[in-house]
C-alpha positions in Angstrom: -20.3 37.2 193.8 -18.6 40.0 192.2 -14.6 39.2 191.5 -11.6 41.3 193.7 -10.4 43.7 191.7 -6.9 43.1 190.6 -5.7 46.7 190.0 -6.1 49.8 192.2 -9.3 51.4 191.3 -7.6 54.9 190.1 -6.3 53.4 187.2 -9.3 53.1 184.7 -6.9 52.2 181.3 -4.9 50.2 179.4 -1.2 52.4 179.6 0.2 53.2 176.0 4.2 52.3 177.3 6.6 50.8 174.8 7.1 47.1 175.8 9.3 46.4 178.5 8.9 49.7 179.5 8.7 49.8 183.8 6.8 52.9 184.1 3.0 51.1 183.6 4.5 48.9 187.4 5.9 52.3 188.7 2.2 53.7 188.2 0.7 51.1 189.4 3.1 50.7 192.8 2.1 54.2 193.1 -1.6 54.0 192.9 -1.7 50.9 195.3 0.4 52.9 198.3 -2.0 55.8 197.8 -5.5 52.9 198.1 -3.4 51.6 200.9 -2.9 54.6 203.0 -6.6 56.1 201.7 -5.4 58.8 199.9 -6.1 57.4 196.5 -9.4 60.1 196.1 -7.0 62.9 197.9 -4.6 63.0 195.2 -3.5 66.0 192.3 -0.6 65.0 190.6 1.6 67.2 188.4 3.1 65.3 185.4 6.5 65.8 183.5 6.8 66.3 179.6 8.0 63.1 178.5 7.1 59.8 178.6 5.8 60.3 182.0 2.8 62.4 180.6 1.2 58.9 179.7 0.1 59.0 183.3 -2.7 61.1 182.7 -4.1 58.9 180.4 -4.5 55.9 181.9 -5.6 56.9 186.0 -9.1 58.8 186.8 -7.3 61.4 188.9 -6.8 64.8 189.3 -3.8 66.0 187.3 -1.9 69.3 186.1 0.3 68.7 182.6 3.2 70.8 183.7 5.6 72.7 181.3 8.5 71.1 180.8 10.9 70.7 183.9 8.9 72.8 186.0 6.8 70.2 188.0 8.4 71.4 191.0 7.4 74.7 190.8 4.0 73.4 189.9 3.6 71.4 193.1 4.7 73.7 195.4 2.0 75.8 194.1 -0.6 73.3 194.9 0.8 72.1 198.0 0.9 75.6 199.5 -3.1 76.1 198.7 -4.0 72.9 199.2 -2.1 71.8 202.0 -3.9 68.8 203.1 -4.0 67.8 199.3 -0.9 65.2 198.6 1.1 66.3 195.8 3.3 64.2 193.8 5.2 65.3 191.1 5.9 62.4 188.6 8.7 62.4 186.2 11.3 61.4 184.0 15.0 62.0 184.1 15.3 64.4 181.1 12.5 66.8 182.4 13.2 66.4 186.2 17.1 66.8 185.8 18.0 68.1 182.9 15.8 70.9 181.9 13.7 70.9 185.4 17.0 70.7 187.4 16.8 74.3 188.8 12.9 73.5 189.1 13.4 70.3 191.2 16.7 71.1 193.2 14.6 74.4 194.6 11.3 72.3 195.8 14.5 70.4 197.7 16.2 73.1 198.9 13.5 74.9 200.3 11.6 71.2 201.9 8.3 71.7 200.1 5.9 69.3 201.6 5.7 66.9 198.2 6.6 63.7 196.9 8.6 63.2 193.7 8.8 59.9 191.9 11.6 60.5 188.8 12.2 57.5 186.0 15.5 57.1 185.2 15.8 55.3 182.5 19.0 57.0 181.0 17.7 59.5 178.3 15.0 61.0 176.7 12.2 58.5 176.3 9.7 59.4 174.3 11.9 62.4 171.6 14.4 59.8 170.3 16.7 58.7 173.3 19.0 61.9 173.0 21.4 62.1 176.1 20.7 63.4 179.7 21.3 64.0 182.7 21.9 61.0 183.6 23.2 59.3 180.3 26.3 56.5 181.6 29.3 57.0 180.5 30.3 55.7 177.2 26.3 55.3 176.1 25.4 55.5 172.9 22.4 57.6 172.2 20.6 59.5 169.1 23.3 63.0 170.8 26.1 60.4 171.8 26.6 58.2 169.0 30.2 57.5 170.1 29.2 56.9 174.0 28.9 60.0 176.4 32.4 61.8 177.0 32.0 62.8 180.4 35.3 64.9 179.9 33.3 67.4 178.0 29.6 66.5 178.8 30.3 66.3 182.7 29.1 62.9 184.6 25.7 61.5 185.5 24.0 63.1 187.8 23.0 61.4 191.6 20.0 63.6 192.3 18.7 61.6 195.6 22.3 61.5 197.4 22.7 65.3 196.4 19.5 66.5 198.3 20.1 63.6 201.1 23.6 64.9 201.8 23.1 68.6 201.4 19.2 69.7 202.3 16.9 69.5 205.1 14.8 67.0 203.3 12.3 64.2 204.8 13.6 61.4 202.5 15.2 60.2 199.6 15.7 56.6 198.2 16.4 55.3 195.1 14.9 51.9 193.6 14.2 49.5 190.6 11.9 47.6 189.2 14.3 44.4 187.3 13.0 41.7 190.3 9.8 40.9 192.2 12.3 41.5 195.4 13.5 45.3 193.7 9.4 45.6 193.2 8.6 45.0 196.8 11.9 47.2 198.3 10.8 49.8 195.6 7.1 49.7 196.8 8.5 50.4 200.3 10.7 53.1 199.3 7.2 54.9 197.3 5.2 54.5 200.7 7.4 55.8 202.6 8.1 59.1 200.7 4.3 59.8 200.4 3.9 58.9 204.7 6.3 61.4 204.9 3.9 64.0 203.0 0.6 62.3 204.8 2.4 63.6 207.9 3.7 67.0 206.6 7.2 66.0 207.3 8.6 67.9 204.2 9.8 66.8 200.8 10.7 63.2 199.5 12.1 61.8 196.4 12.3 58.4 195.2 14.0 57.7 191.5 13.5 54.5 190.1 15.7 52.7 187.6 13.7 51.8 184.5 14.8 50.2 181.2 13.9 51.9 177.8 14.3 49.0 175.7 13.4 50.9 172.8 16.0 53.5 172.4 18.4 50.8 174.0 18.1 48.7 171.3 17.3 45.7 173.7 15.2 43.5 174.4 13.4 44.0 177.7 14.7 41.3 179.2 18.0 43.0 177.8 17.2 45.7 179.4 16.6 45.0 183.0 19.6 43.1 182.8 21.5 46.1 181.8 20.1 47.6 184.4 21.4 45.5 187.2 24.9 44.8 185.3 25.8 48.7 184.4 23.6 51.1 186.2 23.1 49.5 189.5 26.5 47.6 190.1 28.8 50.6 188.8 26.9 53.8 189.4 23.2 54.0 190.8 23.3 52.1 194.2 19.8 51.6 195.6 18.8 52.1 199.0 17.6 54.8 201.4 20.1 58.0 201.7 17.8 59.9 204.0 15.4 58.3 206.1 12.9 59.9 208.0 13.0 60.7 211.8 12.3 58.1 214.0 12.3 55.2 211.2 
């Protein structure tokens, strides 16, 4: 009798993530909404520059390495000739807000028919943990290494409450992956966002909290901890901000 698989069958590879890293379960919630709503073999996705490019490496899907920040762009390329295709942009918060924040605020603004998934995880990953968009105030990182001054550096930026509260988009939720409760809610949030595409209702982001233990300096543990103590409880509530019609 042959075994039940235990992973989605578009992920052929072992993921190269630091450990304690949440994008390899973001992936993988991801790739099991797509098997569950038969889209898994009706997928192109356009990756980020960052640590978000290890995608590619570990599904058997179609995929387009996008310059840096300009995902958004990309996938409203390939949503508008391949309408029936879904798109998902996927992301981290360094190239989706800071240097692909004119990139992913358009797609938004203009309620292209695509799903973005951005990993916040509080600076840049995978070039040394400098500061972005969404650094918190007072972190310490390889730019910051007195804590962010949001006097001169300006504060964190809320990406999904910005496009729920001030475009016509189809959704937006934010989520986090630090409990097997925030895993299923998170799951939720992902398959709603890409229903929303399945049924050409118009654009959908979901950002998910991740921990970067390594340019934290924590242990992962540490690190989702952190997570719920400091991003969650003080500045990145979770939840739906737009839901979609009907819902």
């Amino acid at each position: 009798m042959a075994k039940a698989r235990k992973f989605p069958e578009s992920i052929d590879k072992l993921s190269g993530f630091c450990p304690g890293c949440s994008h390899g379960v973001i992936i993988r919630l991801i790739a099991e909404s797509l098997e569950e709503l038969g889209q898994d073999k009706n997928i192109i996705y356009g990756i980020g520059v960052g640590c978000s490019s290890l995608l590619g490496g570990i599904m058997n899907t179609d995929r387009r390495h996008c310059s840096h920040g300009r995902a958004g762009a990309v996938c409203t390329g390939m949503t508008r000739v391949n309408p029936d295709t879904m798109i998902v942009a996927y992301q981290g918060d360094g190239d989706a807000y800071s240097i692909g924040l004119a990139e992913t605020t358009a797609a938004a603004y203009r309620n292209e028919n695509i799903t973005v998934f951005i990993v916040n995880n509080t600076n840049y990953g995978m070039t040394g943990g400098q500061m972005s968009h969404t650094t918190m105030p007072g972190q310490i990182t390889s730019t910051t290494i007195h804590g962010r001054d949001c006097e001169v550096t300006g504060y964190p930026i809320r990406f999904p409450e910005l496009v729920a509260e001030n475009f016509n988009v189809a959704y937006s939720a934010r989520g986090a992956i630090t409990t097997p409760a925030r895993i299923n809610k998170t799951k939720t949030y992902i398959k709603n966002a890409l229903e929303a595409q399945l049924n050409k209702e118009g654009y959908s982001v979901v950002e998910i909290l991740s921990g970067c233990p390594t340019n934290w300096g924590m242990k992962p543990v540490d690190a989702l901890q952190r997570i719920e103590d400091e991003l969650v409880n003080s500045y990145f509530p979770l939840g739906e901000f737009k839901k979609r019609e009907g819902k």
